[in-house]
DOFI-390154 format. One line per field, with one value per residue (C-alpha): x, y, z negated; residue in one letter; residue number from 1. Coordinates in nm, 3 decimals. Each point is the difference from the previous one (the first is absolute). Last residue first. Example, Ala and Ser with C-alpha at 12.3 -4.5 7.8 and 13.67 -1.06 7.14 Angstrom:
2
px: [1.367 / -0.137] .
py: [-0.106 / -0.344] .
pz: [-0.714 / -0.066] .
aa: [S / A] .
i: [2 / 1] .
This chain:
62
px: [-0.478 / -0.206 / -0.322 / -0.171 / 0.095 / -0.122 / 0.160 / -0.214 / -0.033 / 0.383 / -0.011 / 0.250 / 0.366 / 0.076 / 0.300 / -0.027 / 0.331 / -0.137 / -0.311 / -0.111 / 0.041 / -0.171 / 0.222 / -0.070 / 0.102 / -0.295 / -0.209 / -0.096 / 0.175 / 0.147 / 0.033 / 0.201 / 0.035 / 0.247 / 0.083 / -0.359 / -0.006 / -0.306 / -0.325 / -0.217 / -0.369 / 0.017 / 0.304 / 0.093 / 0.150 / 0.087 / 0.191 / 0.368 / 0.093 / 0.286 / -0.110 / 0.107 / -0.248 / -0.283 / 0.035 / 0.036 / -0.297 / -0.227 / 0.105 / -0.116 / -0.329 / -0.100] .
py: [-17.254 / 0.307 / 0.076 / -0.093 / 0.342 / -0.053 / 0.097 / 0.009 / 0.386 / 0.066 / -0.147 / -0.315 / -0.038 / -0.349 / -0.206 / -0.397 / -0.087 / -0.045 / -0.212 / -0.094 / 0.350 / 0.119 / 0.316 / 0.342 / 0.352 / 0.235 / 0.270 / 0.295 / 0.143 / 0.282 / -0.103 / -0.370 / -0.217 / -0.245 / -0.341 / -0.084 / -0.400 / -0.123 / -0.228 / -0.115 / 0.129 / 0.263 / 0.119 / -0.106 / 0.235 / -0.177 / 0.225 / -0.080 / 0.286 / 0.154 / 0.297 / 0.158 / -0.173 / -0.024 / 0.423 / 0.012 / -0.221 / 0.217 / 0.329 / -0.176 / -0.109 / -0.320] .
pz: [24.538 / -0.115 / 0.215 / 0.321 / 0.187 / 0.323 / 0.360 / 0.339 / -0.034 / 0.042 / 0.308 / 0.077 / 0.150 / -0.043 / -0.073 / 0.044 / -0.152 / -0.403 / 0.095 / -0.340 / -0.134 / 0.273 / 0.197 / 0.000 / 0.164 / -0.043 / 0.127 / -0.016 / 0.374 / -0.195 / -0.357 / 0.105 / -0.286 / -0.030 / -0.120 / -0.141 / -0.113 / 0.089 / -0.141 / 0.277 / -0.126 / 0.335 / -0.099 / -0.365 / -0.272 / -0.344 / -0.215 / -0.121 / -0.220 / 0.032 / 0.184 / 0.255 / 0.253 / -0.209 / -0.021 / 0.370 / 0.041 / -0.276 / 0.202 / 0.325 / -0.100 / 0.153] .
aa: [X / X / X / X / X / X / X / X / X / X / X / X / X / X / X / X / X / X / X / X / X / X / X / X / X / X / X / X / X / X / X / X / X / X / X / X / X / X / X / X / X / X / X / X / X / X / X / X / X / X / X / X / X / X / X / X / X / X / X / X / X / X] .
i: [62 / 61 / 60 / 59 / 58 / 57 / 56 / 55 / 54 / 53 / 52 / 51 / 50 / 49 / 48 / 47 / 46 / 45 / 44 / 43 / 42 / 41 / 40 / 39 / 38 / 37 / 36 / 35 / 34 / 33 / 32 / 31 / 30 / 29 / 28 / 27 / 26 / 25 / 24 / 23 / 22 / 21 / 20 / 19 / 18 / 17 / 16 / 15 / 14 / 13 / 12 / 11 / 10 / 9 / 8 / 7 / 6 / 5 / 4 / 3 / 2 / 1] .
């Protein structure tokens, strides 16, 4: 996923549906340098991930 359109999802108020792999996430943090992504399901709250930037979809408005 593109990184300016994450940083803008993430600042914004706006709930957006992003999924990882068609599981639908919650994005905590992005990290620029390594591209990728601190997540976590939204069903699974505690199970943390650190994914790739390319495994993230935009699904549209929550």
């Amino acid at each position: 996923m593109d990184i300016d359109r994450l940083q803008e999802i993430m600042q914004s108020a706006q709930l957006v549906n992003i999924s990882f792999h068609g599981i639908p996430v919650y994005i905590q943090e992005i990290n620029l340098e390594n591209q990728t992504a601190t997540v976590f399901p939204l069903d699974e709250m505690e199970n943390e991930q650190i994914v790739d930037l390319n495994g993230l979809y935009e699904e549209g408005p929550f």
